[in-house]
C-alpha positions as CSV (number, residue, x, y, z in Angstrom):
1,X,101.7,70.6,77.8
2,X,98.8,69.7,78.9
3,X,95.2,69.1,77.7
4,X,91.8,71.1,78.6
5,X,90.5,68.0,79.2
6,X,92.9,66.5,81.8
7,X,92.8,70.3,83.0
8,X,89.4,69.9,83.4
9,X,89.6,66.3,85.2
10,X,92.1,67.2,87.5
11,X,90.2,70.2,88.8
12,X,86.5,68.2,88.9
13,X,88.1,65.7,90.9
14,X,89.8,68.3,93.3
15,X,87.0,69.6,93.6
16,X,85.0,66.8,94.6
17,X,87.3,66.2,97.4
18,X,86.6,69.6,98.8
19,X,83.0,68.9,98.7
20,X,83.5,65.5,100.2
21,X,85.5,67.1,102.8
22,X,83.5,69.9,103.9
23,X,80.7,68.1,104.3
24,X,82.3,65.4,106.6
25,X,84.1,67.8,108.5
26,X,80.6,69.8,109.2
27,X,78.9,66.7,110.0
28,X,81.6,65.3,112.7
29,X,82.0,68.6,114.6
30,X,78.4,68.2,114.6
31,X,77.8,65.2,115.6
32,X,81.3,65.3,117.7
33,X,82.4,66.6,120.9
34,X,81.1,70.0,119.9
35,X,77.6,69.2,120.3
36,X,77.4,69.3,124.2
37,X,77.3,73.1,123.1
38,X,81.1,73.9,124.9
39,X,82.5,76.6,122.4
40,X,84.7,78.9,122.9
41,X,86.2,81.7,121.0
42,X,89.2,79.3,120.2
43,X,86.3,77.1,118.9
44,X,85.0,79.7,116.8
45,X,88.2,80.5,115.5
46,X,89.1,77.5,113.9
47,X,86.0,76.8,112.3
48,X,85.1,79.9,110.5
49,X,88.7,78.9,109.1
50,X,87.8,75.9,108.5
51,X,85.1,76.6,106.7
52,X,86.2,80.0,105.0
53,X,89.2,77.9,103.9
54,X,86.6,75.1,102.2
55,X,84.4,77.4,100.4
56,X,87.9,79.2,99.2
57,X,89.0,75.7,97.8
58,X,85.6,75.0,96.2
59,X,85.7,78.8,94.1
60,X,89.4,77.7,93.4
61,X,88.3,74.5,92.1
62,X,84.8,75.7,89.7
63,X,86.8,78.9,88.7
64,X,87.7,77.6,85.4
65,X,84.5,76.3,84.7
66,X,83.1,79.7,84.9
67,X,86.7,81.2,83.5
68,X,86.3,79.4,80.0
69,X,82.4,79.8,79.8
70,X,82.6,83.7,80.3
71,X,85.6,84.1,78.1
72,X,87.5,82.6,75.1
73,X,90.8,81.6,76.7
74,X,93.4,79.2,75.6
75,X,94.4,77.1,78.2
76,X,98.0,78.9,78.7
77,X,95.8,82.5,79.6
78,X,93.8,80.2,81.5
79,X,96.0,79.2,84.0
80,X,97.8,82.7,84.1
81,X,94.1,84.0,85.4
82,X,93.8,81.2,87.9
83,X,96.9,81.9,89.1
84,X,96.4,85.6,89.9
85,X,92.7,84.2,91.1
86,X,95.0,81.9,93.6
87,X,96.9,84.7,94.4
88,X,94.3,87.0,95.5
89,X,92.8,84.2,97.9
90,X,95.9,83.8,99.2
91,X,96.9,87.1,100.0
92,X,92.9,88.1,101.1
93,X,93.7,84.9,103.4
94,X,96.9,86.2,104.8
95,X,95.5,89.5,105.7
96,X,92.5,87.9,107.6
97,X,95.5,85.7,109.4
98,X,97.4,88.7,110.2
99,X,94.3,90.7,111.3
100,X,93.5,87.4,113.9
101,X,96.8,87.0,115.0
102,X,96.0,88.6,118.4
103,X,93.6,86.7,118.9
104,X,95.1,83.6,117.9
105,X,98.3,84.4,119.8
106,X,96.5,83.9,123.3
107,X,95.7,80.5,122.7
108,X,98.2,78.3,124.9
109,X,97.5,74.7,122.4
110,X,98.6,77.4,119.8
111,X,101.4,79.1,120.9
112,X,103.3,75.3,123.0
113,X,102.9,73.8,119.6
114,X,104.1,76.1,117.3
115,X,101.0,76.2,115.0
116,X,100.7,80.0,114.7
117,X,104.6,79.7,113.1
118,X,104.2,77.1,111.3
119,X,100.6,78.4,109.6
120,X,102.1,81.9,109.3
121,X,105.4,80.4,107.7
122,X,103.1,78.2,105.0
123,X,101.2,81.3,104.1
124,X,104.4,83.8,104.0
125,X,106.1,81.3,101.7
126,X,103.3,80.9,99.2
127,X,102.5,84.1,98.9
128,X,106.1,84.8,97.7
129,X,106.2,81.8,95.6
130,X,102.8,83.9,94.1
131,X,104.7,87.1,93.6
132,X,107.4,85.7,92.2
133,X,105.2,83.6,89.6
134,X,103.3,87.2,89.0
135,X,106.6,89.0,88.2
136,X,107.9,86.1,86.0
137,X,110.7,85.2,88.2
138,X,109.8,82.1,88.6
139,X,107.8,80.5,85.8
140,X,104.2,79.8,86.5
141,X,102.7,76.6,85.9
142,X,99.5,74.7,86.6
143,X,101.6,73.1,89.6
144,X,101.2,76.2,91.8
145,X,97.3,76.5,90.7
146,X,97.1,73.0,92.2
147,X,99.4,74.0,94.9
148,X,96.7,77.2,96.5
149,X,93.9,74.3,96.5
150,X,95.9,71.9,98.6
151,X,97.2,75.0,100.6
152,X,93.5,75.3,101.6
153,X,92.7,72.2,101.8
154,X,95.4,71.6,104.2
155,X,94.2,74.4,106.1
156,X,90.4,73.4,106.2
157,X,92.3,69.9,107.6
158,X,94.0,71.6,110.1
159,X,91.5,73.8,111.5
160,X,89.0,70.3,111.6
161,X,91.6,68.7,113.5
162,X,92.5,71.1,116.1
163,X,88.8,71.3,116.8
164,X,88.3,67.5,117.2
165,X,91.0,66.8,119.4
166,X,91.1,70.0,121.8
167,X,90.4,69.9,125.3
C-alpha cells in the first residue's frame, strides 16, 4: 500500500508536467505556423481540445490537494473519490467527443488516418475500465487514477500535434 506522501509526490510531479506542458504547447502554436493567422475550424477544434484536455489534467492532478484539505479521508476513500472524479471527466469528455463527432468526421487528415477511431476507441475503453472499477468488477487502484491523467495528457499531446504539423 502505499503512502500519502508518495501519493502526494506522484501527483505534484504529474502535475507539474501538465503545467509544463500546457504552457509550451500554448507558446509554440503561438509562436508556430499558426501565427500567420490561417485557422480553420479544424484548427479550432483541436485546440480547444487541447486545451480543455490540459486544464482537465491539471484539476485531476490538484484534486487531492483540495480532497484531503476539505475532508478527513484516509488515503483508501481517497483514491475511491478520485476515481469517480476521473470518471466523471472522462465520461463529460466522451460526451463533448460524441457531440463533435460530425464535425470532426469531415475532416479528410482525420478520417485517411484513422484518428477519429482510434481517439473514440481510447475513450470507449476507459470509460468501461471506469464502470467496471465503479461496480467493483474490477478492483480500483491508484493505477487507473494515474491512468485518466495520462489519458488526457495524451490527448492534450495529440491535439498539439495534429495542429503543428497540419497543412
Amino acid at each position: 500500500m502505499i503512502s500519502f506522501t508518495e501519493f502526494f509526490e506522484a501527483i505534484t510531479f504529474f502535475g507539474e508536467i501538465v503545467i509544463g506542458q500546457i504552457g509550451f504547447q500554448v507558446i509554440a502554436i503561438s509562436l508556430g505556423r499558426r501565427g500567420s493567422g490561417e485557422w480553420n475550424t479544424q484548427d479550432s477544434i483541436r485546440f480547444a481540445v487541447m486545451l480543455s484536455t490540459s486544464i482537465t489534467a491539471t484539476l485531476i492532478c490538484y484534486a487531492p490537494f483540495y480532497a484531503v484539505t476539505i475532508f478527513k479521508l484516509e488515503l483508501l476513500e481517497l483514491i475511491n473519490l478520485l476515481i469517480v472524479l476521473s470518471m466523471i471527466f472522462v465520461t463529460l469528455f466522451s460526451f463533448y467527443l460524441i457531440s463533435i463527432f460530425k464535425k470532426v468526421i469531415n475532416f479528410s487528415d482525420f478520417v485517411s488516418s484513422g484518428a477519429v477511431h482510434i481517439v473514440y476507441s481510447i475513450a470507449f475503453i476507459i470509460n468501461i475500465i471506469f464502470i467496471l472499477s465503479v461496480l467493483r468488477i474490477i478492483e480500483p487502484s491508484i493505477w487507473l487514477y494515474y491512468l485518466s491523467i495520462h489519458y488526457f495528457q495524451f490527448l492534450s499531446l495529440y491535439c498539439f500535434v495534429r495542429l503543428m504539423i497540419y497543412r
